[in-house]
N, CA, C and O of each residue as an XYZ file, in Angstrom:
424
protein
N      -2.302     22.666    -18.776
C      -1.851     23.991    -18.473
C      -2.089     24.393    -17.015
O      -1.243     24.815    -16.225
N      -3.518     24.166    -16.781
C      -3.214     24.474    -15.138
C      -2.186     24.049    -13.998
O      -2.182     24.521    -12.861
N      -1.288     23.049    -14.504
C      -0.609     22.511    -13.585
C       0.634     23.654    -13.565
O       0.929     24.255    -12.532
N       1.333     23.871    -14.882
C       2.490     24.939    -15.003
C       1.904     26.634    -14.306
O       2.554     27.610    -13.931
N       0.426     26.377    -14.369
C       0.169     28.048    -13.569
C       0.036     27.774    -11.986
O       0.079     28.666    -11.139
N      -0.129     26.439    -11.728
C      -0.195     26.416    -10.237
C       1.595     26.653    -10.276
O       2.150     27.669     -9.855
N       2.014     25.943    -10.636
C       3.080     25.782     -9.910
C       4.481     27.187    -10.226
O       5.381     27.517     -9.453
N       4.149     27.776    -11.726
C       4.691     29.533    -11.187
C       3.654     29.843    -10.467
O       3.928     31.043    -10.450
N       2.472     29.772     -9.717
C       2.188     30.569     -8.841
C       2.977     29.731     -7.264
O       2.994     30.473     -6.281
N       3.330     28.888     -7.144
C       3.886     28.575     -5.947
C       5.526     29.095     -6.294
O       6.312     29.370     -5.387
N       5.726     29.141     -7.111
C       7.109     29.397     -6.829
C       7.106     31.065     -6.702
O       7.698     31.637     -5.787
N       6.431     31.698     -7.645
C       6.286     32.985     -6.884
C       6.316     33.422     -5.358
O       7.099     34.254     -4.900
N       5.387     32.766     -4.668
C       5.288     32.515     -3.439
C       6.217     32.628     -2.463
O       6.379     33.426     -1.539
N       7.100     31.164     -3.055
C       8.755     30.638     -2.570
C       9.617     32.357     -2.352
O      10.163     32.897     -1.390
N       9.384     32.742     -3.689
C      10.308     33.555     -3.358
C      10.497     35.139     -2.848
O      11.378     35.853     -2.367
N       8.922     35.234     -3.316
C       8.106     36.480     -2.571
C       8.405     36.422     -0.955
O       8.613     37.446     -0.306
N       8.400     34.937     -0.311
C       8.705     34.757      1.087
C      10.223     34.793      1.605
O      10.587     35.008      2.762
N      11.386     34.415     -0.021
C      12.135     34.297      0.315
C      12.633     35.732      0.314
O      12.861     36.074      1.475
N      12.876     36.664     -0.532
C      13.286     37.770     -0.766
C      12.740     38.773      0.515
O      13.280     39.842      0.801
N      11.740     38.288      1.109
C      10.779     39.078      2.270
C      11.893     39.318      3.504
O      12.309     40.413      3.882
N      12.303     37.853      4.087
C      12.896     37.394      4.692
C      14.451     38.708      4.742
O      14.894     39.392      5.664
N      14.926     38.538      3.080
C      16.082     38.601      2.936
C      15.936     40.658      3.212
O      16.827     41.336      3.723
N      14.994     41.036      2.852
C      14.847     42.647      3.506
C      15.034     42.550      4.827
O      15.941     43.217      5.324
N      14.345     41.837      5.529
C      13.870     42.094      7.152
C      15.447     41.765      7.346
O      16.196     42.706      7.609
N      15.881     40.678      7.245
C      17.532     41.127      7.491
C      18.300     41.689      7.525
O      19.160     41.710      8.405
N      18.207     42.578      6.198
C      19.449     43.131      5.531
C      18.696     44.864      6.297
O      19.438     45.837      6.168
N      17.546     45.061      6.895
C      17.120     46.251      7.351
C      17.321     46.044      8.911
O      16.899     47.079      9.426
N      17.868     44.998     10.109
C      18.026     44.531     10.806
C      19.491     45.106     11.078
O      19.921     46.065     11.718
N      20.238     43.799     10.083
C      21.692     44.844     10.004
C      22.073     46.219      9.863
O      22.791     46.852     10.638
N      21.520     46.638      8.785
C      21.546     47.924      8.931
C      21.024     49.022      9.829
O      21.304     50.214      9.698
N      20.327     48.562     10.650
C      19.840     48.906     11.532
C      21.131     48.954     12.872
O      21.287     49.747     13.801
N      21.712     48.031     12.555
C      22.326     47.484     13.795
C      23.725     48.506     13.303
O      24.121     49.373     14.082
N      24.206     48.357     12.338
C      25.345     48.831     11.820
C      25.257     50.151     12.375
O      26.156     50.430     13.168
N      24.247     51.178     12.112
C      23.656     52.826     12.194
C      23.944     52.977     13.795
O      24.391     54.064     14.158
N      23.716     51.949     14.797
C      22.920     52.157     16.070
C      24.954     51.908     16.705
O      25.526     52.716     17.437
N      25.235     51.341     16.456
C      26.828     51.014     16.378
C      27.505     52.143     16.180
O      28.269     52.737     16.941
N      27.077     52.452     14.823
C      28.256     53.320     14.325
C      28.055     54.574     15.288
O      29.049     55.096     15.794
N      26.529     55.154     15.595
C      26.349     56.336     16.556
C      27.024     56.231     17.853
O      27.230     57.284     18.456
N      27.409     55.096     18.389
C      27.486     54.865     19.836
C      29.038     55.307     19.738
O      29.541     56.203     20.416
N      29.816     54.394     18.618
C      31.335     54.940     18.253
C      31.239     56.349     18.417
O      31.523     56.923     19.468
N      30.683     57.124     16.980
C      30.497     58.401     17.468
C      30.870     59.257     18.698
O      31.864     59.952     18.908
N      29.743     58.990     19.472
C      29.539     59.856     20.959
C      30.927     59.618     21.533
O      31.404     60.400     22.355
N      31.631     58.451     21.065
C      32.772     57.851     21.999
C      33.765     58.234     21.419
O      34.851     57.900     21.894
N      33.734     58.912     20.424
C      35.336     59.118     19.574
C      35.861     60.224     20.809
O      36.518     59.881     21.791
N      35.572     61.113     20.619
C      36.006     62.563     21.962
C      36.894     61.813     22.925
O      38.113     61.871     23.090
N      36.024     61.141     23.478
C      37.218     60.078     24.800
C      37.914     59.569     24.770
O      38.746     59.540     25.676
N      37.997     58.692     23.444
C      39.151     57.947     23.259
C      40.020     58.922     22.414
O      41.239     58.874     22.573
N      39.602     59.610     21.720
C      40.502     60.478     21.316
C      41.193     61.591     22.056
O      41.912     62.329     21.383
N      41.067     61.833     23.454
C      41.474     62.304     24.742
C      42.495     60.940     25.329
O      43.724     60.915     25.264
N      41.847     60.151     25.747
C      42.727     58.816     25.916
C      44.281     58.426     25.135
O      45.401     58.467     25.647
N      43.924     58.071     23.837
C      44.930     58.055     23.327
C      44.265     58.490     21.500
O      43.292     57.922     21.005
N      45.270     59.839     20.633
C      44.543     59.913     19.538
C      44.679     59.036     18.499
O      43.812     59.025     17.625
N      45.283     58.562     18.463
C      45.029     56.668     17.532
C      43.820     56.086     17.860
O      42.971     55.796     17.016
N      43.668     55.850     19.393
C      42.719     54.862     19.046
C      41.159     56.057     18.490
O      40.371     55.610     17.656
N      40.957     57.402     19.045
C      39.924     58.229     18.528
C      40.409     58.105     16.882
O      39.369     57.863     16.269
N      41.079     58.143     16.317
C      41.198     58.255     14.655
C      41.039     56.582     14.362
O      41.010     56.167     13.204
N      40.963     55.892     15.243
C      40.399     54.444     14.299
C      39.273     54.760     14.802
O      38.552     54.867     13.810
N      38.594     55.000     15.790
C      37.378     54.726     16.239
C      36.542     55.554     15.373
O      35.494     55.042     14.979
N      36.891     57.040     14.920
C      36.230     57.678     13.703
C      36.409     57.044     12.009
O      35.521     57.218     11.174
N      37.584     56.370     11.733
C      37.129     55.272     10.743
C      36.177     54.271     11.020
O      35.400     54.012     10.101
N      36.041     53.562     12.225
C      35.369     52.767     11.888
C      33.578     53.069     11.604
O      32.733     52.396     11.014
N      33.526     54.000     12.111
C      32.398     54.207     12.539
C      32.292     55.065     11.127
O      31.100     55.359     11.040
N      32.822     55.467     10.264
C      32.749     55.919      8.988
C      32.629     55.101      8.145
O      32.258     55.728      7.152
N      32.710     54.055      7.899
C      32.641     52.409      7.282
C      31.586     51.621      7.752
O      31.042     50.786      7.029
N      31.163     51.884      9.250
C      29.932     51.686      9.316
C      28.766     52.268      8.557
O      28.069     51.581      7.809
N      28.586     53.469      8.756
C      27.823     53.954      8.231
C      27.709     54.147      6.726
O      26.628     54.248      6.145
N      29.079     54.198      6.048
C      28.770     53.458      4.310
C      28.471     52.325      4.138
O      28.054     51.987      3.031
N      28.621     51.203      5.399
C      27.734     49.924      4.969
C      26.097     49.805      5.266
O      25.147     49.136      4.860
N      26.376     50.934      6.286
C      24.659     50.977      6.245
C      23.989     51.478      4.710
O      22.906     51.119      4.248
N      24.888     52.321      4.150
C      24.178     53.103      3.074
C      24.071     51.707      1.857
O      23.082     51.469      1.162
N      25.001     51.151      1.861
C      25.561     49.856      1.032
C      24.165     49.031      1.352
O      23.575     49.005      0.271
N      23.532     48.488      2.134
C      22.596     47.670      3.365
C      21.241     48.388      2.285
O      20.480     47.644      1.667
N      21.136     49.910      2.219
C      20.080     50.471      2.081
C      19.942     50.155      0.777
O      19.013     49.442      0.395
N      20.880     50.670     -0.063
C      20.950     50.461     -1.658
C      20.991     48.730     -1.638
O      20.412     48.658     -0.554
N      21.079     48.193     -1.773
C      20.680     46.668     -1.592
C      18.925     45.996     -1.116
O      18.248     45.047     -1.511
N      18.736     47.069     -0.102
C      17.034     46.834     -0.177
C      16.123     47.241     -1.062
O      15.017     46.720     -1.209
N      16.673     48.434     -1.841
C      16.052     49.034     -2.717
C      16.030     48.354     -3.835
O      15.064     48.406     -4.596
N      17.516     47.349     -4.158
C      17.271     46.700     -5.522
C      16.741     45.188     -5.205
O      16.704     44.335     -6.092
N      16.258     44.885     -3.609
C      15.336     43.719     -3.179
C      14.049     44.240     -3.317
O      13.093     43.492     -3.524
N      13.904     45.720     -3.203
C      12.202     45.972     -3.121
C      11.536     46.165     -4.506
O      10.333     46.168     -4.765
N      12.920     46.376     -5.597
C      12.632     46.550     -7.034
C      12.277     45.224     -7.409
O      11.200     45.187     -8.004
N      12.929     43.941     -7.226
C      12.706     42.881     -7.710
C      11.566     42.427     -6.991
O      10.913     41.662     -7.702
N      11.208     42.545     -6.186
C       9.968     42.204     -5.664
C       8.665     42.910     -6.262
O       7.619     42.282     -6.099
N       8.613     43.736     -6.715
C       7.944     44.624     -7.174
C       7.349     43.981     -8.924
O       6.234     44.180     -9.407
N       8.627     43.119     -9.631
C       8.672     42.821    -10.877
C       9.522     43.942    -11.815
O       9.686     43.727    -13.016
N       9.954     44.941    -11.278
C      10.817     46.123    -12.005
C      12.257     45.553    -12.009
O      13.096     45.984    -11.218
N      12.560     44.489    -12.990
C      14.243     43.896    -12.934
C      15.175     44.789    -13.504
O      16.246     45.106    -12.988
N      14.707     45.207    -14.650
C      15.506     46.729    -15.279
C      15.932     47.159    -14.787
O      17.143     47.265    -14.978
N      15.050     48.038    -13.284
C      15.883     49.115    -12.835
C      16.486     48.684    -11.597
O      17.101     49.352    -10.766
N      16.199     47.428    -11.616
C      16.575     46.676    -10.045
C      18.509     46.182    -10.702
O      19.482     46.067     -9.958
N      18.507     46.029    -11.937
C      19.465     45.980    -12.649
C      20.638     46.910    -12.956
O      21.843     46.684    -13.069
N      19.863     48.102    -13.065
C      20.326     49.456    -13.263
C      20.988     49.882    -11.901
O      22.168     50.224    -11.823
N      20.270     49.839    -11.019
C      20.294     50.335     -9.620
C      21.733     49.036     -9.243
O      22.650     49.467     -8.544
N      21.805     47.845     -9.633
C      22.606     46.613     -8.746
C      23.761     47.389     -9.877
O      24.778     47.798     -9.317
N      23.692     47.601    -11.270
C      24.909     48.527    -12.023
C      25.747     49.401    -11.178
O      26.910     49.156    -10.856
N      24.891     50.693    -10.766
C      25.413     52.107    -10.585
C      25.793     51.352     -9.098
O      26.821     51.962     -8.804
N      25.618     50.628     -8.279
C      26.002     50.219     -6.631
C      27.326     50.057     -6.682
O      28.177     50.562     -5.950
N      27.565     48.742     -8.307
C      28.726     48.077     -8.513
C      29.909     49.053     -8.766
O      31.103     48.778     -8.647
N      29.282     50.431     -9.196
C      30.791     51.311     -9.967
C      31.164     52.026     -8.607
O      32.330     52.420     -8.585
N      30.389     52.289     -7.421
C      30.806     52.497     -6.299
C      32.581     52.429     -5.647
O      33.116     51.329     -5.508
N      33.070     53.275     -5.422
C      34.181     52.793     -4.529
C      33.818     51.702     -3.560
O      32.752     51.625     -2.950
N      35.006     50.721     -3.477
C      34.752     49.507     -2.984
C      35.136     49.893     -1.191
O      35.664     50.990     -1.009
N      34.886     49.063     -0.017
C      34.808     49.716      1.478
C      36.019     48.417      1.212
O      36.118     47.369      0.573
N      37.017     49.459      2.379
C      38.037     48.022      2.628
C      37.987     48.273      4.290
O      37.860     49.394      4.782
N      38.095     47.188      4.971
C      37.786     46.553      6.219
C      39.543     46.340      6.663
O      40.182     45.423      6.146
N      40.122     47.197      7.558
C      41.332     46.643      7.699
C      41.915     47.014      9.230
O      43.021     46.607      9.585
């Protein structure tokens, strides 16, 4: 028996490091997405002075940014649930994400 408890305790490990990893990323991007989408922001006015097409894409995009940041966030939350050992609601939570309107990129 000790051999099957060493070794779920290493794989715990595995994935405690792996899932770790997979936050610091996915809070990276989103990070990056937020810091993006603000800069669009400040810039819509000008280009929307410039020409108003390109200000009405530049305010979509930057509106799609920022639901993927929210998308980014709800995704860490059901990484910080499973990390935690709460799969239920990490389940529940990956449910209610899925009935979401879907983002289309175009």
């Amino acid at each position: 028996m000790p051999f099957f408890k060493k070794l779920a305790g290493q794989a715990t490990n595995v994935f405690k490091k792996a899932s770790g990893g997979l936050d610091v990323g996915l809070r990276k991007i989103g990070n990056t997405a937020g810091t993006i989408g603000s800069y669009i922001d400040k810039a819509t006015p000008i280009l929307t002075a410039i020409n108003p097409e390109l200000g009405a894409t530049a305010s979509m995009v930057s509106g799609q940014l920022q639901q993927g940041r929210s998308m980014i966030k709800d995704a860490r939350g059901i990484n910080q649930q499973v990390r935690s050992g709460d799969i239920s609601g990490a389940i529940q939570k990956a449910k209610a994400m899925s009935s979401q309107p879907s983002t289309s990129f175009y």
